[in-house]
C-alpha positions as CSV (number, residue, x, y, z in Angstrom):
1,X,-49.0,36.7,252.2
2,X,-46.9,37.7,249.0
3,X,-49.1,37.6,245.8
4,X,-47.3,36.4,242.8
5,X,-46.0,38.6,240.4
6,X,-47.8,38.7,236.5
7,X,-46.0,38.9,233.8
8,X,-47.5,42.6,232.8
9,X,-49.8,42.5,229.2
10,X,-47.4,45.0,227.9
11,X,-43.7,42.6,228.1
12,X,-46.1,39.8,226.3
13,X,-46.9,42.1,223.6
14,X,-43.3,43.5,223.1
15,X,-42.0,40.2,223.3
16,X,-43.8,38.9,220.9
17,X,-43.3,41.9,218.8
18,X,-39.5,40.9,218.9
19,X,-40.7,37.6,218.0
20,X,-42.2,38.4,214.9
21,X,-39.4,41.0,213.7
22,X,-37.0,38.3,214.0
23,X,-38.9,35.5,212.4
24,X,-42.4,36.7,211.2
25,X,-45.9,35.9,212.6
26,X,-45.1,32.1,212.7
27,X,-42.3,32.7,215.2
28,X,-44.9,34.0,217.7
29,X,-46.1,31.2,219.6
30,X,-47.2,30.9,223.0
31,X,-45.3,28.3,224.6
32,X,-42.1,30.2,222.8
33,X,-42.6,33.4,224.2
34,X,-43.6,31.8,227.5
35,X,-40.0,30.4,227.8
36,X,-38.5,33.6,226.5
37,X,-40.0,35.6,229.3
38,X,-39.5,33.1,231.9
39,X,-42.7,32.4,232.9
40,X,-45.9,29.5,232.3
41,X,-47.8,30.0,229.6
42,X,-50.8,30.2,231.9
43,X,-50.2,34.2,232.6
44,X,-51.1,34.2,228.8
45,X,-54.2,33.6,229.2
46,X,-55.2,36.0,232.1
47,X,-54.4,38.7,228.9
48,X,-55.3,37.0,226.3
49,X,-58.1,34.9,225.0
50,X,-55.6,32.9,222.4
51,X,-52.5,33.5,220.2
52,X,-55.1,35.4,217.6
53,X,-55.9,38.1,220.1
54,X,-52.3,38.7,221.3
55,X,-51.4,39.2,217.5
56,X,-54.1,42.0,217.3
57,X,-52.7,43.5,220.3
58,X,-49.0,43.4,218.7
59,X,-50.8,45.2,215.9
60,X,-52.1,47.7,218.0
61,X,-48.8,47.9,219.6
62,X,-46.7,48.6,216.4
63,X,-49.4,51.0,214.8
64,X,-49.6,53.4,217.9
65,X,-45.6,53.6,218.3
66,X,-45.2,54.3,215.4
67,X,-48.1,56.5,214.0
68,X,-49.4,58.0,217.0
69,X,-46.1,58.1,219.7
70,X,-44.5,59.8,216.5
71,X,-47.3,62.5,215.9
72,X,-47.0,62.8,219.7
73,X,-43.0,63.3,220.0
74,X,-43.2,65.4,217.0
75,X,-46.0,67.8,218.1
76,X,-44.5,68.2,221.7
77,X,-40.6,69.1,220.4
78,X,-42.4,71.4,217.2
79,X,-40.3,73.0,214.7
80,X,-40.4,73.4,211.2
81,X,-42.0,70.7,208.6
82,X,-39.3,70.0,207.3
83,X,-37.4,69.4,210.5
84,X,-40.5,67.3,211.7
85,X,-41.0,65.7,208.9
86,X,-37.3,64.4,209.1
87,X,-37.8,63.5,213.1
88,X,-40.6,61.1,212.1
89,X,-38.2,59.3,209.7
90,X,-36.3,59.0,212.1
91,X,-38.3,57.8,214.6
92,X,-40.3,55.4,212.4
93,X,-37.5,53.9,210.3
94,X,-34.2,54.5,211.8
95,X,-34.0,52.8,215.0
96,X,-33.2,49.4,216.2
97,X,-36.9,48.6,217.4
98,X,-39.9,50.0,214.8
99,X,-37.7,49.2,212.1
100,X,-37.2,45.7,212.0
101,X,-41.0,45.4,213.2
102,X,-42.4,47.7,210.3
103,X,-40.5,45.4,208.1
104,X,-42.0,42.3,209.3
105,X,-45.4,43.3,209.4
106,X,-45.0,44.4,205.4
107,X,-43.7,40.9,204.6
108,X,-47.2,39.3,206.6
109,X,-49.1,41.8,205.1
110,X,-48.2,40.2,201.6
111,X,-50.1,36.8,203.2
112,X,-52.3,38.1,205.2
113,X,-55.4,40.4,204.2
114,X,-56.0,42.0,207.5
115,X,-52.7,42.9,208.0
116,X,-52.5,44.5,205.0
117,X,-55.5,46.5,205.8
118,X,-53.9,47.8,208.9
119,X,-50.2,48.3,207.0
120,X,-52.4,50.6,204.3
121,X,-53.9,52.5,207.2
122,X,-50.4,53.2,208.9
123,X,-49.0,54.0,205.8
124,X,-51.9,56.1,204.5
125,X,-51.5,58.2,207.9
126,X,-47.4,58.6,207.2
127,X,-48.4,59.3,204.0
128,X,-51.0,62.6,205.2
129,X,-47.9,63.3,207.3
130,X,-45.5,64.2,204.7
131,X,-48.2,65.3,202.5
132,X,-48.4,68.3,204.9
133,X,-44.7,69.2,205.9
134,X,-44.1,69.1,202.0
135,X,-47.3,71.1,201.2
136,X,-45.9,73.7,203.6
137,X,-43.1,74.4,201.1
138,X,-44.4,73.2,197.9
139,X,-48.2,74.2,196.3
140,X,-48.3,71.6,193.3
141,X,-50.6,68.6,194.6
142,X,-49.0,66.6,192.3
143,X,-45.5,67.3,193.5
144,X,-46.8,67.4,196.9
145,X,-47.7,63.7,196.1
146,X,-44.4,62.8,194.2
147,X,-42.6,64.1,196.9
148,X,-44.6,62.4,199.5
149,X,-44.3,59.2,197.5
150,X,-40.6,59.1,197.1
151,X,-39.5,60.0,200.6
152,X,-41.8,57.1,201.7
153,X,-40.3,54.8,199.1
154,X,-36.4,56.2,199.8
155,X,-37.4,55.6,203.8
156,X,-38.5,52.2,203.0
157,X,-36.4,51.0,200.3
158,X,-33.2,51.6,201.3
159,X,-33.3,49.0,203.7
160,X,-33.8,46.4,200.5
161,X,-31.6,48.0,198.7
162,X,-28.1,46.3,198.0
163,X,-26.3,48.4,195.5
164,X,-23.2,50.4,196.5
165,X,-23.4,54.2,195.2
166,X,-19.7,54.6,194.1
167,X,-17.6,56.3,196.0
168,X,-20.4,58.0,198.1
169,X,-20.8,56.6,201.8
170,X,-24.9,55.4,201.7
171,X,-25.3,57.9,204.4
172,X,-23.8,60.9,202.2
173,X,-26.4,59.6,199.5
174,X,-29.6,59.5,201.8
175,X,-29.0,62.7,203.5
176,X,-29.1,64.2,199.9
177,X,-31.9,62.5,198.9
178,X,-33.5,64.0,201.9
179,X,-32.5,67.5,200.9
180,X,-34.1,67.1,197.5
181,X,-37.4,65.9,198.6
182,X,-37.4,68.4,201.3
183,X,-36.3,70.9,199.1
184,X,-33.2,71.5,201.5
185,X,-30.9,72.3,198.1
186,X,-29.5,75.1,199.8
187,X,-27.6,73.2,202.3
């Protein structure tokens, strides 16, 4: 006898991960993400206790792919701080999948005190993170901290940002702004 096949914990937690990217923490429901992954809702609860625990789970989902994968990724492929340093950013708010995510979370966080906890953790960790690739080329502690401060705001911000920057391609633009917090003014 065949035994049927479970939805695994992980597709619910991505799933609803997608959910709340693409409309917040109210968009995650149960029955909802059931139907998106084609199954009953009862393979929820073999997982999960209720829709409370699987938004913990998404939490712990988000902060370890993108805190802890990156550290990871970035500590395996080495280089220079700088070059790391940039990686991350990369990794954390470039992509099609943590982005949207990270900026999702940060709106709930604004409703939601222990999601904002968590969102001052993850950022507190990004924010050791640069505070050591930059402190490898730069001995101030309060630059260290400036320049800490606006790389994390420049990787966040841009994505609010509407403004057009003249004739300069918003690439052209961010690439500098990269050099000058990473001290790249060489290149």
């Amino acid at each position: 006898m065949v035994g049927t096949t479970r939805t695994p914990r992980d597709r619910w937690i991505e799933e609803g991960l997608q959910m709340l990217a693409d409309g917040g923490p109210d968009a995650v429901r149960i029955e909802v993400l059931a139907k998106r992954l084609g199954v009953t809702k009862g393979g929820f609860y073999g997982f999960f206790a209720d829709r409370d625990a699987l938004l913990r789970a998404m939490l712990d989902s988000w902060e370890r792919q993108s805190v802890d994968d990156v550290i990871e990724n970035i500590e395996a492929h080495g280089g220079d701080p700088k070059t790391e340093i940039y990686r991350a950013g990369l990794m954390t708010f470039s992509n099609d999948h943590l982005l949207p995510i990270d900026l999702a979370i940060r709106d709930w966080a604004r409703r939601d005190e222990d999601v904002a906890a968590r969102l001052r953790r993850v950022d507190n960790r990004r924010m050791d993170l640069l505070r050591t690739a930059i402190g490898s080329f730069c001995s101030d502690p309060v630059e260290i901290e400036a320049r800490s401060l606006i790389a994390f705001c420049v990787a966040i911000g841009e994505h609010f940002l509407a403004a057009d920057h003249g004739e300069h391609p918003r690439a052209e633009v961010l690439a500098r702004a990269a050099d000058l917090i990473l001290d790249r003014t060489g290149t």
